[in-house]
C-alpha positions as CSV (number, residue, x, y, z in Angstrom):
1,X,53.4,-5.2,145.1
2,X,52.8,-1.9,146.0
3,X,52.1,1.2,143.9
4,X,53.0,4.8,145.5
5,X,52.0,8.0,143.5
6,X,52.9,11.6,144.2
7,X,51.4,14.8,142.3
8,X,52.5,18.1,141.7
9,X,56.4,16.3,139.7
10,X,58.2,19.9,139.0
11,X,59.4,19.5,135.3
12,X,61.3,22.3,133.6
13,X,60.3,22.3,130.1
14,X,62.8,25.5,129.3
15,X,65.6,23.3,130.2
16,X,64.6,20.2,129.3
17,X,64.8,21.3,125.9
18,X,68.9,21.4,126.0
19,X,69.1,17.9,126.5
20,X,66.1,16.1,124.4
21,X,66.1,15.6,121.0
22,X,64.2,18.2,118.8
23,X,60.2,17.5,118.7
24,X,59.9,16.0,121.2
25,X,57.1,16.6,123.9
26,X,56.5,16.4,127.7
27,X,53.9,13.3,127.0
28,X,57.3,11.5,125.5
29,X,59.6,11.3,128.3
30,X,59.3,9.4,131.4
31,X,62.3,9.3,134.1
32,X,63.1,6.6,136.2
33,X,65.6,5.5,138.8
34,X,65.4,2.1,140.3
35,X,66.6,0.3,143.7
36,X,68.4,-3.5,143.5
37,X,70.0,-5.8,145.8
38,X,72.8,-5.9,144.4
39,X,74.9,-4.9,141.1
40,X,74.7,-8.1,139.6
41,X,71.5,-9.6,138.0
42,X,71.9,-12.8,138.4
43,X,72.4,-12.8,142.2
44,X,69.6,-9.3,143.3
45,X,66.5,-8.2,142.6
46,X,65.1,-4.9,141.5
47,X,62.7,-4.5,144.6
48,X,61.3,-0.7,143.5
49,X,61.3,1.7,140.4
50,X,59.9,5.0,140.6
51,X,58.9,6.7,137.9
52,X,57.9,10.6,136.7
53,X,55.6,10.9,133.7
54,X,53.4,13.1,132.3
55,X,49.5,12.3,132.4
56,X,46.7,14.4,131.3
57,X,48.4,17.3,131.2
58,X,50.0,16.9,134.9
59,X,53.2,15.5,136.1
60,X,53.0,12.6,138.7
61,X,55.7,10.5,140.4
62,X,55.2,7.0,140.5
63,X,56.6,4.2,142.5
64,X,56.4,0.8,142.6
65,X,57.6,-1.9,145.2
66,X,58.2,-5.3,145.8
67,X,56.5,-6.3,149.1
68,X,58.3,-9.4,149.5
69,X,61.9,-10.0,148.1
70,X,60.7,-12.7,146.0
71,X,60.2,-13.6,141.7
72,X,57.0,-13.2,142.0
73,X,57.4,-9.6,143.1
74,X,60.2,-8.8,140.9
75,X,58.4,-9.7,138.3
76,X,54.7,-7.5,139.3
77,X,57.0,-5.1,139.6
78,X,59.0,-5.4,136.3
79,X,55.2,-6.1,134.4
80,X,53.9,-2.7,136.1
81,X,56.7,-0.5,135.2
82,X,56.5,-2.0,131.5
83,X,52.8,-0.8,131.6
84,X,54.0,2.7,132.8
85,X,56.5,3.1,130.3
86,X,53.8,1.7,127.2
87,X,53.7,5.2,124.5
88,X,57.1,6.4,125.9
89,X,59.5,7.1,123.6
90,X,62.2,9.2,125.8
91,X,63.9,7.6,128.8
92,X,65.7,10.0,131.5
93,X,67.9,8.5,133.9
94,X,71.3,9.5,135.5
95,X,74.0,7.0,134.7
96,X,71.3,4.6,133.4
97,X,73.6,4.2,130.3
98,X,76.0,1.7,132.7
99,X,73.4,0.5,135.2
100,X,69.8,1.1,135.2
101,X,68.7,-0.1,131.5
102,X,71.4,-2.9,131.1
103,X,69.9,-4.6,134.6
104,X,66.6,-4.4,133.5
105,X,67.2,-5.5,130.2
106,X,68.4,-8.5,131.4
107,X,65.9,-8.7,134.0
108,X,63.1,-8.4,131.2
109,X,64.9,-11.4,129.4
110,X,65.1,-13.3,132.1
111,X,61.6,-13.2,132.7
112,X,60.9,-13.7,128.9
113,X,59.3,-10.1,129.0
114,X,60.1,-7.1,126.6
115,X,62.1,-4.5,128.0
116,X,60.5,-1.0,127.7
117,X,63.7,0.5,126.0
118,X,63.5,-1.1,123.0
119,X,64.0,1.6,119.9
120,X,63.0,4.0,122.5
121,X,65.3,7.3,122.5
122,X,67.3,7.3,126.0
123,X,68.7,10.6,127.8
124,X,71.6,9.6,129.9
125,X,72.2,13.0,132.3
126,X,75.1,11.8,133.6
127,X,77.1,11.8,129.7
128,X,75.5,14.7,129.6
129,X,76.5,16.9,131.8
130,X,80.3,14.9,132.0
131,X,81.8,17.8,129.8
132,X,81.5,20.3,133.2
133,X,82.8,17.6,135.5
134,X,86.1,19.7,135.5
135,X,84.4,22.6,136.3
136,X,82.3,22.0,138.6
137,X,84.6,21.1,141.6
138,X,82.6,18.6,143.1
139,X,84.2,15.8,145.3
140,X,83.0,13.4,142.5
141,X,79.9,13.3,139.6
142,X,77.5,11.5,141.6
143,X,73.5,12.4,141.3
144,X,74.0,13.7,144.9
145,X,77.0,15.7,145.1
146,X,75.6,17.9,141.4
147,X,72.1,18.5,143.4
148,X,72.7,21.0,145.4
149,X,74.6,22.8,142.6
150,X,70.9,22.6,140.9
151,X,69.5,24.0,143.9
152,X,67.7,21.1,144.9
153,X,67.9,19.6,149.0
154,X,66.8,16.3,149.0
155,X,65.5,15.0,152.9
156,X,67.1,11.6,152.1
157,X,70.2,11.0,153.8
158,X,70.7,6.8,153.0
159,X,73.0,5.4,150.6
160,X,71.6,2.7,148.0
161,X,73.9,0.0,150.3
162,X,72.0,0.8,153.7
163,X,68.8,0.7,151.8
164,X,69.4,-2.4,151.3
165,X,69.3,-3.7,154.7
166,X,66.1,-0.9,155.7
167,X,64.3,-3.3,152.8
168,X,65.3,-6.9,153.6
169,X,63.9,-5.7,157.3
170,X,60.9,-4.1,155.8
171,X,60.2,-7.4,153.5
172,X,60.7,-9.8,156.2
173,X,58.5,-7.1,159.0
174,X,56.4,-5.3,157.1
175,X,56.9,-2.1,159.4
176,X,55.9,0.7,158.0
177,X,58.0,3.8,159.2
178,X,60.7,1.1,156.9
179,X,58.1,2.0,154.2
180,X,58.2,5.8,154.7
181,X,62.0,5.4,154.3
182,X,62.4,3.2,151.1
183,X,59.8,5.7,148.9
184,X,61.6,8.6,150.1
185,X,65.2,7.5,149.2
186,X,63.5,6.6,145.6
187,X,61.2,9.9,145.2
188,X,64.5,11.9,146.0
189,X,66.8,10.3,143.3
190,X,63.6,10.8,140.5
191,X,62.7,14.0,141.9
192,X,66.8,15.3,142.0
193,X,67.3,14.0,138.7
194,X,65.1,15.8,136.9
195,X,66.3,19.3,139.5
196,X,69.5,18.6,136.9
197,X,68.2,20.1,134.2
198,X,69.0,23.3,135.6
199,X,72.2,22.5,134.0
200,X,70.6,23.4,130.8
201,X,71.3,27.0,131.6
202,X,75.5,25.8,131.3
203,X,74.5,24.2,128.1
204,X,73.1,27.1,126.7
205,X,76.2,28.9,127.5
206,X,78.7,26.7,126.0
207,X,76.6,26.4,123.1
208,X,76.6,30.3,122.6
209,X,73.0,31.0,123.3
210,X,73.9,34.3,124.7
211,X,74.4,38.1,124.4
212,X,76.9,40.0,125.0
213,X,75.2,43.4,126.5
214,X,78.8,44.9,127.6
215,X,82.2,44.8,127.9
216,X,85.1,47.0,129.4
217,X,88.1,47.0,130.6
218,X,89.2,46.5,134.6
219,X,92.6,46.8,136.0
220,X,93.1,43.8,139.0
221,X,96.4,43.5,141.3
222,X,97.5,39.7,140.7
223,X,98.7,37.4,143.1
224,X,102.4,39.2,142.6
225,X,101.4,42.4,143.7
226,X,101.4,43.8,139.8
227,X,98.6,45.5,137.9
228,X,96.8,43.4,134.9
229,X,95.0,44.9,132.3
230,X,91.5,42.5,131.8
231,X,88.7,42.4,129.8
232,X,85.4,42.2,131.6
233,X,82.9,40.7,129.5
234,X,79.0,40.6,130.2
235,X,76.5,37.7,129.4
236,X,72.7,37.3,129.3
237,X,71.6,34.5,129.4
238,X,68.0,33.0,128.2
239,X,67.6,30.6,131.8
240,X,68.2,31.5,135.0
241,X,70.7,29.0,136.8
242,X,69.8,28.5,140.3
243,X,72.6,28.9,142.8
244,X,75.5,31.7,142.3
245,X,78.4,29.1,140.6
246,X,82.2,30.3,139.6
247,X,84.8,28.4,137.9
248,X,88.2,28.7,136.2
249,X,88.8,28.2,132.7
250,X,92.4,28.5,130.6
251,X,92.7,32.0,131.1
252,X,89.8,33.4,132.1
253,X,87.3,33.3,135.5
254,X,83.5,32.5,134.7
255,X,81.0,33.5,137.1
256,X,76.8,32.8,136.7
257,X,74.6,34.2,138.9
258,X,70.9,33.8,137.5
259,X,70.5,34.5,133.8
260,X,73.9,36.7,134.2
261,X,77.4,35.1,133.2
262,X,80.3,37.2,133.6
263,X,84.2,36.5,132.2
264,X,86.5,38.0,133.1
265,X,90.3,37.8,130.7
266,X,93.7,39.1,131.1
267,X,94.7,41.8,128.2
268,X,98.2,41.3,127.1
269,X,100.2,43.4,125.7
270,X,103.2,42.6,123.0
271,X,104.2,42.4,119.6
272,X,102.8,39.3,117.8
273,X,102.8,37.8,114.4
274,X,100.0,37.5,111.8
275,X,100.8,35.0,109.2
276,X,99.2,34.9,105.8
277,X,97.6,31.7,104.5
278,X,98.4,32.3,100.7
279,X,102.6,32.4,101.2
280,X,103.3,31.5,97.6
281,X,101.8,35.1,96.9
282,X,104.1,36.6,99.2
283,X,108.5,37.5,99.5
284,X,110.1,37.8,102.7
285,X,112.1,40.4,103.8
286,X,114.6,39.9,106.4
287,X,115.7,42.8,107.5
288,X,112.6,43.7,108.6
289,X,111.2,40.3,109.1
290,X,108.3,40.4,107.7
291,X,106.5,39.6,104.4
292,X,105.2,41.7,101.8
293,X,102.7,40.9,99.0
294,X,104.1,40.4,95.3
295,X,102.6,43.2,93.7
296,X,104.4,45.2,96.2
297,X,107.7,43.2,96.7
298,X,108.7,43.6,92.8
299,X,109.8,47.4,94.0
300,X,112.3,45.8,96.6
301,X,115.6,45.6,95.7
302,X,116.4,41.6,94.4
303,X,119.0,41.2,97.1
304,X,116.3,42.4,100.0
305,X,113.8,39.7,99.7
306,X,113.2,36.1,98.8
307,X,110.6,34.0,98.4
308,X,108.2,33.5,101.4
309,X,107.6,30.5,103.1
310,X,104.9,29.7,105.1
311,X,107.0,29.9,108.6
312,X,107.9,33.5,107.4
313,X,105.1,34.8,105.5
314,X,104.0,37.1,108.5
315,X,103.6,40.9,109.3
316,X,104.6,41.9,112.8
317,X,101.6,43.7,115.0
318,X,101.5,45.4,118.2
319,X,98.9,46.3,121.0
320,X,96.7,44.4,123.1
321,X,95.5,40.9,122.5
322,X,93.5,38.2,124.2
323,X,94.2,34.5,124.0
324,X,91.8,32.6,121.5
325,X,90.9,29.5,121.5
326,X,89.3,27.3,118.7
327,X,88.7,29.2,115.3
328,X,86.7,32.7,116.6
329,X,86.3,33.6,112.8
330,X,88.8,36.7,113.6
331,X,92.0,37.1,112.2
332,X,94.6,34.8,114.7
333,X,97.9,36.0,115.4
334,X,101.2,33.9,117.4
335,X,104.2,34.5,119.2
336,X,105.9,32.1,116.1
337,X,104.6,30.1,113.1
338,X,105.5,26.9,115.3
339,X,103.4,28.4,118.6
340,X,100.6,26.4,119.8
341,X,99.0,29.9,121.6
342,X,97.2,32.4,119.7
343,X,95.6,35.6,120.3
344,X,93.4,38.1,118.7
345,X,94.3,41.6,118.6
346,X,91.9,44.2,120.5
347,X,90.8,46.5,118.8
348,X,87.9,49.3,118.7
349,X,86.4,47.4,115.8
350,X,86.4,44.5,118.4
351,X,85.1,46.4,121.1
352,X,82.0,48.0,119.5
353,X,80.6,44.7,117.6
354,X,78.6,42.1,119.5
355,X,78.7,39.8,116.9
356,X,82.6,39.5,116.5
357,X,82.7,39.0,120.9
358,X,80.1,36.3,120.5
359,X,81.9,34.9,117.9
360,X,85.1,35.0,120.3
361,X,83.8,34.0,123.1
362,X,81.6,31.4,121.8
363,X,84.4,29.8,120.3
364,X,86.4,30.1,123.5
365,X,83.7,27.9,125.5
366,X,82.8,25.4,122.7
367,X,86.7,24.9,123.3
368,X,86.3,24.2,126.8
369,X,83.7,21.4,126.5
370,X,82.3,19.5,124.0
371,X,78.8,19.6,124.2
């Protein structure tokens, strides 16, 4: 077996944060990735694991390989990476969840060893980050197509499949340019996986750790030719995200450029309908279609108004109003008691309180993925 180490293992402890679970410290986690034969256990072998851990203070790659595709190989290997992962009680890996752990596990067994995972705490980044697959427009979630969005450029350029070949050559040669080739694919995937937790920057965002420094009002020509009334709304952010990303959400454009987000939502304006929660405290006028409290109905003429229900229990409002989503804690209002759209009303009340756009908009994203 040999053992590989590299120094100098850039970890992001800002955003690492987003995705750990509370307490817990850099001399916790350990990531891994590892390299097989094959998908199945029972016909491959795990011929390298590589490794990035914090020691003494420092963060160090490591990387261990099978010289020979062999048991007795497998099994220095599986025995050294167990010793790595002894006082570990975080595991990082990208879709590790489906792969990774359950090979070794069985692996471990196999072998009659004890699998490093066990009641250990494990960080899958690919469930993770799943609630901005949407978003992100990549041709499909793999480790190497989100990397660049992190703003990391791995040297790499293999697949796991034509590894394969590069290390039944290597193990039956021994050449070692082959060598140079297998470590690098490996260091890459550890080294890229933990460039994704520049995503904590998105998480942050969805999660509402933001301020809102300003917001105004911009007129834009849509794709008709027409004018459109939008709202421009400001964010500052606590991380900085590395590479300029824009996507399109349910009525509004999301840009993030650093540690500023922008979104940018279309004002409409109309008459909509606020309806009261308490109805049975409420009569209903018809002719002017709305509802009226009791204390105040008792002056209407008997033959003007009956009892409220809660489709009808509504006063009508007009101005300007943005679409809402979840429950912004601002008064909602809808086209009609049966509508699945609602708004809130803008307003100068609106406009002039950070707290009630946080509220909005933090509401709006939590809406748009769950995280």
């Amino acid at each position: 077996m040999l053992t590989n180490k590299i120094f100098n293992y850039q970890f992001m402890p800002e955003y690492a944060k987003h995705f750990l679970p509370a307490d817990t410290g850099e001399d916790d986690l350990l990531f891994f990735d590892i390299e097989t034969t094959g998908l199945s256990h029972h016909n491959s072998r795990v011929y390298l694991i590589g490794a990035a851990l914090c020691t003494d203070g420092k963060w160090e790659m490591v990387q261990f390989l099978a010289e020979k595709e062999n048991e007795e190989e497998e099994i220095s290997v599986l025995k050294a990476f167990q010793a790595l992962c002894a006082g570990k009680s975080c595991f990082l890996h990208f879709n590790g969840s489906t792969f990774d752990i359950p090979y070794l596990q069985h692996k471990y067994r196999g072998y009659g060893l004890k699998a490093p995972f066990t009641d250990a705490v494990s960080v899958d980044l690919y469930r993770a980050l799943q609630p901005f697959r949407s978003l992100l427009g990549t041709e499909n979630f793999r480790q190497k197509s989100l990397e660049p969005l992190s703003g990391y450029k791995r040297k790499d350029t293999m697949n796991g499949k034509e590894l394969i070949k590069v290390y039944r050559t290597y193990a039956k040669t021994g050449r070692e340019p082959l060598l140079d080739l297998l470590f690098l694919h490996n260091h890459d995937d550890v080294e890229g996986m933990g460039r994704l937790l520049a995503f904590g920057a998105l998480l942050v965002l969805f999660r509402g750790d933001f301020q809102v420094p300003s917001v105004r009002e911009v007129t834009d020509r849509t794709m008709d030719g027409s004018l459109q009334k939008e709202i421009l709304f400001t964010l500052k952010l606590p991380l900085s995200f590395p590479v300029p990303l824009s996507f399109s959400l349910p009525c509004a454009y999301v840009t993030v450029e650093k540690d500023c987000g922008k979104m940018k939502m279309p004002l409409l304006e109309g008459t909509l309908k606020y309806y009261y929660p308490d109805y049975k405290n409420y009569y209903y006028l018809p002719l002017e279609d709305e509802a009226v409290h009791k204390s105040v109905g008792v002056y209407v003429d008997p033959a003007c108004r009956e009892k409220a229900k809660a489709s009808n229990c509504c006063k009508r409002v007009s101005g300007y109003f943005l679409r809402a989503f979840g429950t912004p804690g601002l008064p909602v209002l809808k086209p009609a008691y049966a509508s699945e759209d609602s708004y809130i009303q803008w307003t100068d009340s609106f406009l002039k309180s950070q707290e009630m756009q946080k509220s909005y908009l933090h509401e709006y994203l939590k809406s748009q993925a769950r995280v």
